[in-house]
KEFIKOL-370998 format. One record per residue (C-alpha): residue in one letter; x, y, z. Coordinates in steps of 0.02 Angstrom, whole numbers, plus 50000, padded with zeros to 5 digits. Layout:
! residues N
AXYZ/...
! end
This chain:
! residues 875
X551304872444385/X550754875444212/X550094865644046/X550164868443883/X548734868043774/X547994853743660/X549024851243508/X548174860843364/X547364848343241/X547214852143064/X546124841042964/X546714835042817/X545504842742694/X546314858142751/X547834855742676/X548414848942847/X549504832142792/X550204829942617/X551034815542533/X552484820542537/X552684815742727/X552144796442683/X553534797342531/X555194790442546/X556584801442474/X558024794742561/X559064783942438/X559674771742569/X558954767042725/X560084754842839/X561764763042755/X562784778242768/X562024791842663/X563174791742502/X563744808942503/X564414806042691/X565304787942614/X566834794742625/X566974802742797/X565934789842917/X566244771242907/X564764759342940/X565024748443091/X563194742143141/X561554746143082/X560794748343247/X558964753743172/X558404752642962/X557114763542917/X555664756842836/X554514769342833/X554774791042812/X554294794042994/X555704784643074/X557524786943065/X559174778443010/X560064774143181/X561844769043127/X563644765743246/X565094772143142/X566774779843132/X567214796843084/X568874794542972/X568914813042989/X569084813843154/X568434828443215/X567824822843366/X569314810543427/X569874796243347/X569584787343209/X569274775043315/X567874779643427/X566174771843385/X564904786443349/X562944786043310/X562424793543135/X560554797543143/X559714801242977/X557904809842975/X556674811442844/X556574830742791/X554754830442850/X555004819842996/X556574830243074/X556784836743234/X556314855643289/X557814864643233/X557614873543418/X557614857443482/X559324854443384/X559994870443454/X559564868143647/X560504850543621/X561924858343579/X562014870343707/X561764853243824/X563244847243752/X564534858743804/X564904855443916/X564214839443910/X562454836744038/X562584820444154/X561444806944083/X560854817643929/X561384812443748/X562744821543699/X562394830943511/X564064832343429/X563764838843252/X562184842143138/X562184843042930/X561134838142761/X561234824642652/X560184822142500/X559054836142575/X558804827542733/X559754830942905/X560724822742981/X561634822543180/X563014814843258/X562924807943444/X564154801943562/X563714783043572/X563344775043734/X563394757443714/X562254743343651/X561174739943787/X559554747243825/X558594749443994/X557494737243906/X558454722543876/X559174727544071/X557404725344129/X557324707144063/X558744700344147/X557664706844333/X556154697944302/X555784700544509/X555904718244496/X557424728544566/X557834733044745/X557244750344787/X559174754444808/X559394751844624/X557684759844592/X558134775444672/X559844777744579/X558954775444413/X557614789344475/X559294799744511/X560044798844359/X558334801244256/X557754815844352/X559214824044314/X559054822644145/X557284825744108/X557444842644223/X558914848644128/X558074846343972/X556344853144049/X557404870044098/X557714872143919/X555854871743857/X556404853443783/X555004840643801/X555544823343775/X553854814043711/X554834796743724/X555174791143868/X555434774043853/X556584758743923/X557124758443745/X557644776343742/X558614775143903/X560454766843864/X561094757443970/X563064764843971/X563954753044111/X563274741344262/X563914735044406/X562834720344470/X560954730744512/X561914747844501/X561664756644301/X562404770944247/X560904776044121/X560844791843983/X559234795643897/X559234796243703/X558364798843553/X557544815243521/X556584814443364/X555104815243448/X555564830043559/X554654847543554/X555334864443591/X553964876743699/X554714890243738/X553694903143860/X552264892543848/X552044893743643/X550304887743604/X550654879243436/X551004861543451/X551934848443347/X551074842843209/X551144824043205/X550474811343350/X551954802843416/X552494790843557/X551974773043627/X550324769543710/X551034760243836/X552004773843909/X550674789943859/X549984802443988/X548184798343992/X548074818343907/X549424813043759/X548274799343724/X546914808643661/X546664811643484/X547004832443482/X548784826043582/X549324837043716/X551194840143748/X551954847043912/X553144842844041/X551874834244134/X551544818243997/X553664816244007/X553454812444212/X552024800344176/X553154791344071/X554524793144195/X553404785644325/X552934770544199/X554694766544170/X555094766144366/X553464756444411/X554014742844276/X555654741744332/X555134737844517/X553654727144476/X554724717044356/X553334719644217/X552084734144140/X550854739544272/X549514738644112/X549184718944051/X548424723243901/X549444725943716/X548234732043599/X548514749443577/X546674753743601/X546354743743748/X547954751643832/X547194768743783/X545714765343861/X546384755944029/X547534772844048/X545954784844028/X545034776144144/X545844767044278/X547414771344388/X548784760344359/X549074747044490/X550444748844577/X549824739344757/X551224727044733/X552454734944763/X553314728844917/X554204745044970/X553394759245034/X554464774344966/X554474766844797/X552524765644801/X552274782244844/X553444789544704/X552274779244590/X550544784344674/X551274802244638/X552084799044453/X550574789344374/X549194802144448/X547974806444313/X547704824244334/X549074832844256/X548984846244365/X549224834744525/X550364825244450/X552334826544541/X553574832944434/X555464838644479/X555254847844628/X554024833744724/X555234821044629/X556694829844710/X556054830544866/X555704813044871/X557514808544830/X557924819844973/X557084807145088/X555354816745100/X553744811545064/X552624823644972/X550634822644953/X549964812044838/X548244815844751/X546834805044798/X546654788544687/X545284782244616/X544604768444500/X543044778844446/X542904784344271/X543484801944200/X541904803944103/X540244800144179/X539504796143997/X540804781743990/X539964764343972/X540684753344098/X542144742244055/X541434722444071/X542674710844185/X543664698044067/X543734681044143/X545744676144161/X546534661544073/X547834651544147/X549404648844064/X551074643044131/X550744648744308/X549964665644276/X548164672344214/X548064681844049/X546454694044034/X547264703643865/X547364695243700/X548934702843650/X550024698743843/X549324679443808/X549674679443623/X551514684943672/X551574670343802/X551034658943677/X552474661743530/X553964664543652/X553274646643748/X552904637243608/X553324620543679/X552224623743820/X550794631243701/X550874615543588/X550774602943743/X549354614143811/X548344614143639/X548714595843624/X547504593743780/X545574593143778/X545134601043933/X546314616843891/X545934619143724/X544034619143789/X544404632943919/X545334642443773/X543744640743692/X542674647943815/X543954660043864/X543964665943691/X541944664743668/X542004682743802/X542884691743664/X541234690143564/X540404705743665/X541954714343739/X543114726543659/X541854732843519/X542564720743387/X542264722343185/X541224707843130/X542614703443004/X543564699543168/X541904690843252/X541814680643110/X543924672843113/X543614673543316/X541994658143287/X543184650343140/X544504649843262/X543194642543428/X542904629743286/X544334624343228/X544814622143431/X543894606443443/X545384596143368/X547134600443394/X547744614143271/X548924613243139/X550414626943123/X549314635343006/X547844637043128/X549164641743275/X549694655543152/X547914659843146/X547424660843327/X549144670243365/X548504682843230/X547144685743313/X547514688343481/X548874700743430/X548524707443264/X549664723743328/X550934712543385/X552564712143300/X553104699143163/X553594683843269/X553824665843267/X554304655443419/X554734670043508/X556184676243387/X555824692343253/X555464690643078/X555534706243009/X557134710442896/X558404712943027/X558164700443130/X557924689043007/X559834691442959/X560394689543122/X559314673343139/X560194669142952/X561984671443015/X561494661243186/X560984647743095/X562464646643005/X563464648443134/X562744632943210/X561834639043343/X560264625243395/X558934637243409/X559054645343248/X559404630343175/X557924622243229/X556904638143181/X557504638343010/X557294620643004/X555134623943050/X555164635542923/X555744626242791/X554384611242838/X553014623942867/X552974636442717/X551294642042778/X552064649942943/X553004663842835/X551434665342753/X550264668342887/X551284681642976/X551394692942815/X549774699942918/X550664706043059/X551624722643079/X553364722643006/X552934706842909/X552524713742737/X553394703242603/X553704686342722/X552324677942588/X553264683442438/X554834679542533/X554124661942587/X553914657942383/X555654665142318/X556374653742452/X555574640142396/X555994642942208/X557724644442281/X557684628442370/X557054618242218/X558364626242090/X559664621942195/X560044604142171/X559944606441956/X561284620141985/X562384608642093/X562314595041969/X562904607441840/X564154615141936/X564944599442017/X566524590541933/X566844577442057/X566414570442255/X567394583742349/X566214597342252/X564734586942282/X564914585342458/X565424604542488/X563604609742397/X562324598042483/X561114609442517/X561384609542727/X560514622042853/X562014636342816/X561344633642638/X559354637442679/X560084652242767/X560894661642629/X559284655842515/X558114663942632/X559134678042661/X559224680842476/X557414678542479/X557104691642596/X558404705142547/X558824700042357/X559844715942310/X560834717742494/X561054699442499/X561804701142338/X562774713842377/X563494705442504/X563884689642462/X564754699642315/X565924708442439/X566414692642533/X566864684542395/X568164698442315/X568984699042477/X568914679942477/X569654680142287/X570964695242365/X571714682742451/X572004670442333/X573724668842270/X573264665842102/X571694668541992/X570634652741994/X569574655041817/X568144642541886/X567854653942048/X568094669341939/X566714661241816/X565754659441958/X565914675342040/X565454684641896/X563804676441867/X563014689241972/X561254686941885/X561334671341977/X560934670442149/X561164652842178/X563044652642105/X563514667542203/X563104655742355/X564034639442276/X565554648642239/X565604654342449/X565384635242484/X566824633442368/X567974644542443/X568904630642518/X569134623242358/X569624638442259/X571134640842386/X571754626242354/X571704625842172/X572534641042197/X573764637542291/X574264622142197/X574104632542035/X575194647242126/X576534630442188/X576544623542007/X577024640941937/X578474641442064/X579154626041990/X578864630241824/X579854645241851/X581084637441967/X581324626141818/X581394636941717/X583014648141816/X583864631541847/X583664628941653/X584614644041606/X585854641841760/X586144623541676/X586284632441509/X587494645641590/X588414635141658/X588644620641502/X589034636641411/X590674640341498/X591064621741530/X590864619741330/X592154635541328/X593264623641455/X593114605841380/X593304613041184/X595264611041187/X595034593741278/X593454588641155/X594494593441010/X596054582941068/X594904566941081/X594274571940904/X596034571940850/X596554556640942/X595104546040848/X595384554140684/X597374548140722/X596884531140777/X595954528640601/X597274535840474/X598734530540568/X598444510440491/X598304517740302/X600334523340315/X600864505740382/X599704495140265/X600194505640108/X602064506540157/X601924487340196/X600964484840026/X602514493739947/X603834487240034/X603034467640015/X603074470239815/X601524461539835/X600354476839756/X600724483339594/X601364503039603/X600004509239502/X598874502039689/X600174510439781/X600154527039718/X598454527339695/X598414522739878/X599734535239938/X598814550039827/X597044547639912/X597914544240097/X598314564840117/X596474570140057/X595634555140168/X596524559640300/X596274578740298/X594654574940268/X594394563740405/X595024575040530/X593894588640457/X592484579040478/X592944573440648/X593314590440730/X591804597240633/X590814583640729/X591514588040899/X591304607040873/X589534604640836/X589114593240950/X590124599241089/X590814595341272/X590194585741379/X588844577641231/X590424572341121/X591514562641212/X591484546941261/X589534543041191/X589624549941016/X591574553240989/X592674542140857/X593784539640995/X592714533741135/X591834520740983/X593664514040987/X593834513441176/X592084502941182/X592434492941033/X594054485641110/X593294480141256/X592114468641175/X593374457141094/X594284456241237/X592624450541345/X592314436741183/X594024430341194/X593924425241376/X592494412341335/X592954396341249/X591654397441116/X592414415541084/X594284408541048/X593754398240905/X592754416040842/X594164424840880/X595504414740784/X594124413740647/X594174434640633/X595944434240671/X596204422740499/X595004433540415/X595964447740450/X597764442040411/X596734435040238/X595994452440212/X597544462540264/X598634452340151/X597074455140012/X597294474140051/X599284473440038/X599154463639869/X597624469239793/X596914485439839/X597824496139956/X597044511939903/X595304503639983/X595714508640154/X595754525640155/X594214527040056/X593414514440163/X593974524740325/X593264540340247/X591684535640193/X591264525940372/X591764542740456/X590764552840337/X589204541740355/X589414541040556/X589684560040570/X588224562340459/X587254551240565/X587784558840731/X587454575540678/X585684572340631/X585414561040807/X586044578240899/X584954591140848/X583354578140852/X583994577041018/X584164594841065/X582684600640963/X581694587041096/X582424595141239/X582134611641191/X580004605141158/X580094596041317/X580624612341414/X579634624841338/X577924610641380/X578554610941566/X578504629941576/X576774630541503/X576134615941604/X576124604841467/X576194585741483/X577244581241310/X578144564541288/X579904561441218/X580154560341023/X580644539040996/X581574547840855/X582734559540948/X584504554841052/X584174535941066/X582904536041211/X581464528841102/X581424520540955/X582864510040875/X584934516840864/X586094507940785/X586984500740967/X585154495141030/X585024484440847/X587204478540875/X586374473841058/X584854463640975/X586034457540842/X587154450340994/X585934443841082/X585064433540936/X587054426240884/X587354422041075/X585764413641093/X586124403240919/X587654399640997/X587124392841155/X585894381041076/X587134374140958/X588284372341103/X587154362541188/X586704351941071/X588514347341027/X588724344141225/X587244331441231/X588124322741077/X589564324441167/X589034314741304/X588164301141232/X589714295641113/X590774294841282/X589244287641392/X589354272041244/X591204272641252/X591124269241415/X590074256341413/X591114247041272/X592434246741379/X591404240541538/X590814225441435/X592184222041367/X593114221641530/X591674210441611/X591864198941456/X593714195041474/X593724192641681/X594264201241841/X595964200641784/X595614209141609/X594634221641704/X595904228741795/X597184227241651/X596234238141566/X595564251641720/X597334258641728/X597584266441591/X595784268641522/X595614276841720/X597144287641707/X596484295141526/X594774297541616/X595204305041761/X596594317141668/X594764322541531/X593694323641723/X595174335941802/X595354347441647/X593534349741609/X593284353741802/X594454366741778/X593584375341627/X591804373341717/X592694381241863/X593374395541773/X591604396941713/X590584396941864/X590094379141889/X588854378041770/X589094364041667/X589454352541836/X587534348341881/X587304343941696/X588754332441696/X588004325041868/X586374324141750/X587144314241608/X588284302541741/X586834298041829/X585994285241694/X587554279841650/X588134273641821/X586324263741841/X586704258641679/X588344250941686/X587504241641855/X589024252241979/X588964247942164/X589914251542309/X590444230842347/X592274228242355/X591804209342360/X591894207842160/X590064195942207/X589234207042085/X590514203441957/
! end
């Protein structure tokens, strides 16, 4: 069995450390490096590095892929130049690798970036022996135990064959690859810690590494010895924890665990099973040089039982003062004699810490627990003096600032926590995206943090929490700014209830808080691939998304993602309209094209049929005129020499008119021949009243007067008459048509450009006033005229016969019975006849008139004293 020697220490006044190892030169540190962007794609960040001595732990894909498929998750580790593993080390790794060593991390590829190297692992899962351990807070069986001492041994031995010391051997450097209830298959990782000693080389690493918690009692001195010896002590930690279901040391302060391992044997005596005791008793021996290592460690997997060295509790070094006994304090069931094992219990149970600082008599034995502190552990009197603040400020319940306080102080080396969850940059992003994904307990966290600003504050102290204070005031300028920028940003309820500033909201404020520039970043990237998807560019979002010097509009325009789809896909359906309107358009236009081509021969023959039925009269009027003798022959052939002219230039105007106006616009609405058609109609209609017989006799005089004026007088005025009304109309038409047209042609070219434009009352007699709408008014006004006179005359009407009729009563009660009915014959006969003939008419008319007449007979009969008394008593 043989040791290595202390590892040479070189003071720094030699020349021994530079700066250069405590200077960051990496450009990125949770990212791929950028010159291997194109070849690995980022999957996880499984470890950031904050500070030069540790390295970037990322999963990824190799697009390349050189080592399977594309695929295949791999694990990119990045190292400082300073801070790199022994290139030996490198070397012996890959030599481990093919073919590949049971249990051992398998090195696939090595390389530089940005002056800093770089390897490539096989990745082995997510899980670590660590977060295994949790789940078997009892311990294991010793069956499992002994398959996890299998599968170790062999790896530490193959690497200790190679001259490979580990240094590291931790539960979080142990993967766990696959489990099957208590059974693990386990490989042991990481090896930036690892030394190469070769035939027993005598110079050393440079640098301290590994955790106290896990350190041979000889790697825990300050000249740090490395050998294979320091990597079984650590092996024998790891299995002890595993089957005691917690550390075998109960303190957390580095310097307290330093001192408990170089003085004291770990205690193992609980252990229940025998074999599993013994491999402990020989693991966790002090003396290197009686310590087991593979051969005892394989002979105990064999089923032997090798010696163990005597124990002892005794001290190493004579000189060493003795360590004073700490009083325990109870907590939840179990007694707590290190600060940093109770502070721990404290944060992770902080319902049960609050109830027990709510209560007198435990806050007192906190009090006096705490009050042993004062002589034991060689405290500064900085720390003294917060330890009698803190036995002070016990006497009342604390606030969350004096929890922060007392949690400080029993475990200033503790990592940045708060109610059991981790605060440092990381895990704050995961405890971000949990609370927007709803779930209670980051919700409720993020909710105390918000309340308690000091919390954030107070932890900045701790390790990993440099920046929370800074972070705790950008999240509150955050949170204040963020209703003024809603109120500018919102245009109506919908908007106003998508930006209420909810618990997803604090989220992305404190996350921007934290990590300004990746936050950024991000929220950048999700919202391109957001707009990607849009169907159309929304120019609100894109306004928004390009205010990237504001933080707080990069987050409104995510909560109005919704919204922005929408708009855009109402803006992408309006479009489709427009330009389905816009193909039926020019379909329509196709296809009134070819039935103008159709219709031209049948528009032109309706053209020539009106221009026929106006010119045709002039030849019988003027032939009558001359055949009558009634005109003189200077009228005649005056009228006969401007008949050819009017009527060529009638039928020029007319199929001029059609031709420009076109089928199907032409005929019947705006043709000279469909004017003719409607025209007829309407005398026809007037006739069939009774008021319109006496009109139409009237016009029928007038005409006979005026045709007979024509014959005698002037029988040249008709064709000029005819021509001029044609001209006028045509002009008229014409202009009517291309307002018309010249509308449409606005209104469609609006609808493509999603334009809102109302029709022209000037064009095509759908607004304002045409010449039929004023004929219509002009009716209307005459037949209302009409009616009133009508009814006027009708009252008169009826009260001359109502006093008719009541001359002849009297007169027939004034000259007897007998006169009576000498006169009711034939004055009944008459009446009856009148009674019959106007019930006819009122019949023919719809019954109208018949209530009236009921109306006006009414007064009359109570009048003229009628009864129903054939007696003749009344009489």
């Amino acid at each position: 069995m043989t040791t290595t020697p202390p590892t040479r220490f070189v003071d720094p006044a030699d020349g021994g450390f530079t700066d250069a190892r405590l200077i960051e030169t990496r450009p990125v540190g949770a990212d791929v490096p950028p010159e291997l962007a194109d070849r690995f794609l980022l999957v996880t960040v499984l470890r950031e590095a904050r500070r030069p001595v540790e390295a970037v732990v990322l999963r990824v894909r190799d697009l390349s892929g050189r080592h399977g498929a594309a695929e295949i998750p791999l694990v990119l580790k990045w190292y400082h130049r300073l801070h790199a593993p022994d290139p030996n080390v490198e070397r012996e790794l890959r030599d481990l690798a093919e073919p590949p060593t049971p249990h051992l991390e398998r090195l696939l590829e090595t390389g530089d970036a940005h002056g800093h190297p770089w390897h490539l692992y096989w990745s082995h899962g997510e899980e670590t022996l660590e977060k295994y351990h949790v789940d078997h807070p009892d311990g294991l069986p010793p069956e499992a135990v002994r398959a996890v001492v299998g599968q170790l041994h062999g790896a530490v031995t193959a690497l200790h064959e190679r001259g490979v010391v580990h240094r590291d051997i931790t539960p979080d450097n142990i993967m766990v690859q696959t489990r099957r209830a208590d059974t693990v298959d386990l490989v042991l990782v990481d090896f930036g810690a690892a030394a190469h000693r070769p035939d027993e080389a005598l110079d050393p690493p440079a640098d301290w590494r590994g955790k106290p918690l896990y350190l041979a009692p000889e790697a825990g001195l300050l000249r740090q010895t490395v050998s294979e010896a320091g990597d079984w002590w650590s092996f024998g930690m790891v299995v002890a924890q595993l089957a005691l279901g917690r550390h075998p040391i109960g303190f957390r302060r580095d310097e307290d665990v330093l001192a408990e391992i170089a003085t004291h044997d770990p205690d193992v005596s609980d252990i229940t099973d025998r074999r599993t005791r013994l491999l402990c008793e020989g693991l966790l021996t002090r003396a290197p040089e009686q310590r087991w290592q593979a051969a005892e460690v394989r002979d105990w997997l064999d089923g032997r039982d090798p010696d163990v060295a005597p124990r002892t509790d005794g001290r190493i070094f004579p000189d060493d003062p003795t360590r004073p006994a700490v009083d325990p304090f109870p907590f939840m069931g179990q007694e707590f004699t290190g600060t940093d094992h109770l502070a721990v219990h404290l944060d992770q149970n902080h319902v049960s810490a609050a109830r027990m600082l709510a209560d007198d008599g435990d806050r007192a034995r906190l009090v006096v627990w705490l009050g042993q502190f004062e002589t034991v552990g060689g405290r500064s009197p900085e720390e003294l003096g917060r330890l009698a603040d803190l036995r002070r400020e016990l006497a009342q319940p604390p606030s969350v600032a004096g929890l922060v306080r007392l949690l400080n102080w029993l475990g200033p080396g503790l990592d940045v926590t708060w109610h059991g969850a981790a605060l440092d940059a990381q895990s704050m992003r995961r405890l971000c995206q949990g609370a927007r994904d709803g779930h209670a307990d980051a919700v409720a966290l993020l909710r105390h943090l918000a309340q308690h600003p000091e919390v954030l504050t107070g932890l900045a102290q701790r390790p990993g929490g440099d920046g929370l204070d800074e972070t705790d005031r950008a999240w509150r300028v955050l949170r204040a700014r963020w209703d003024p920028t809603v109120r500018e940003l919102r245009r109506d309820r919908r908007d106003r209830a998508a930006l209420r500033r909810t618990v997803a909201v604090d989220a992305w404020l404190l996350q921007l808080a934290r990590e300004p520039e990746r936050t950024r970043s991000l929220l950048t990237r999700q919202l391109v691939l957001l707009r990607a998807e849009f169907p159309e560019r929304v120019p609100w979002f894109d306004a928004l998304l390009s205010a990237q010097d504001d933080d707080l509009r990069l987050v409104a325009a995510l909560l109005l993602g919704g919204r922005a789809r929408q708009d855009a896909q109402e803006l992408r359906h309006r479009r489709v309209v427009e330009e389905h309107e816009r193909l039926l358009a020019a379909d329509q236009d196709g296809l009134l094209a070819v039935l103008r081509r159709l219709d031209r021969l049948p528009t032109l023959g309706w053209a020539l049929l009106g221009a026929t039925a106006v010119t045709a009269p002039w030849s019988f009027v003027i032939g009558l005129a001359d055949v009558l003798g009634r005109a003189s022959q200077e009228a005649v052939v005056t009228a006969w020499l401007e008949a050819l002219p009017a009527a060529a230039f009638v039928f020029v105007v007319e199929l001029w008119t059609a031709v420009y106006i076109g089928p199907p616009f032409y005929h019947p609405g705006r043709s000279l021949a469909g004017l003719l058609i409607r025209s007829a109609d309407r005398p026809a209609r007037l006739a069939r009243t009774r008021a319109g017989r006496y009109v139409a006799a009237a016009l029928l005089v007038l005409a006979v007067v005026l045709a007979f004026y024509a014959i005698a007088v002037v029988p040249w005025l008709w064709p000029l008459a005819s021509a001029a009304a044609v001209a006028v109309w045509s002009v008229r038409r014409g202009w009517a048509w291309r307002r018309l047209r010249r509308e449409h042609r606005a209104q469609r070219t609006a609808r493509r450009r999603g334009l809102d434009r109302r029709p022209d009352r000037r064009a095509g007699g759908r607004g304002g006033w045409t010449w039929r709408q004023v004929a219509r008014r002009v009716r209307q006004g005459v037949g209302d005229g009409w009616r009133r006179v009508r009814q006027a005359v009708g009252r008169g009407a009826g009260d001359r016969l109502r006093g008719v009729w009541q001359g002849v009563r009297r007169s027939a009660g004034d000259r007897g019975p007998g006169a009576r009915q000498a006169v009711r014959p034939g004055a009944g006969g008459r009446w009856r006849r009148w009674r019959e003939r106007r019930a006819r008419r009122v019949s023919r008319r719809g019954g109208g008139g018949r209530g009236r007449w009921r109306r006006a007979r009414q007064p009359a009969r109570g009048r003229s004293g009628t009864t129903t008394d054939t007696t003749g008593e009344q009489a």
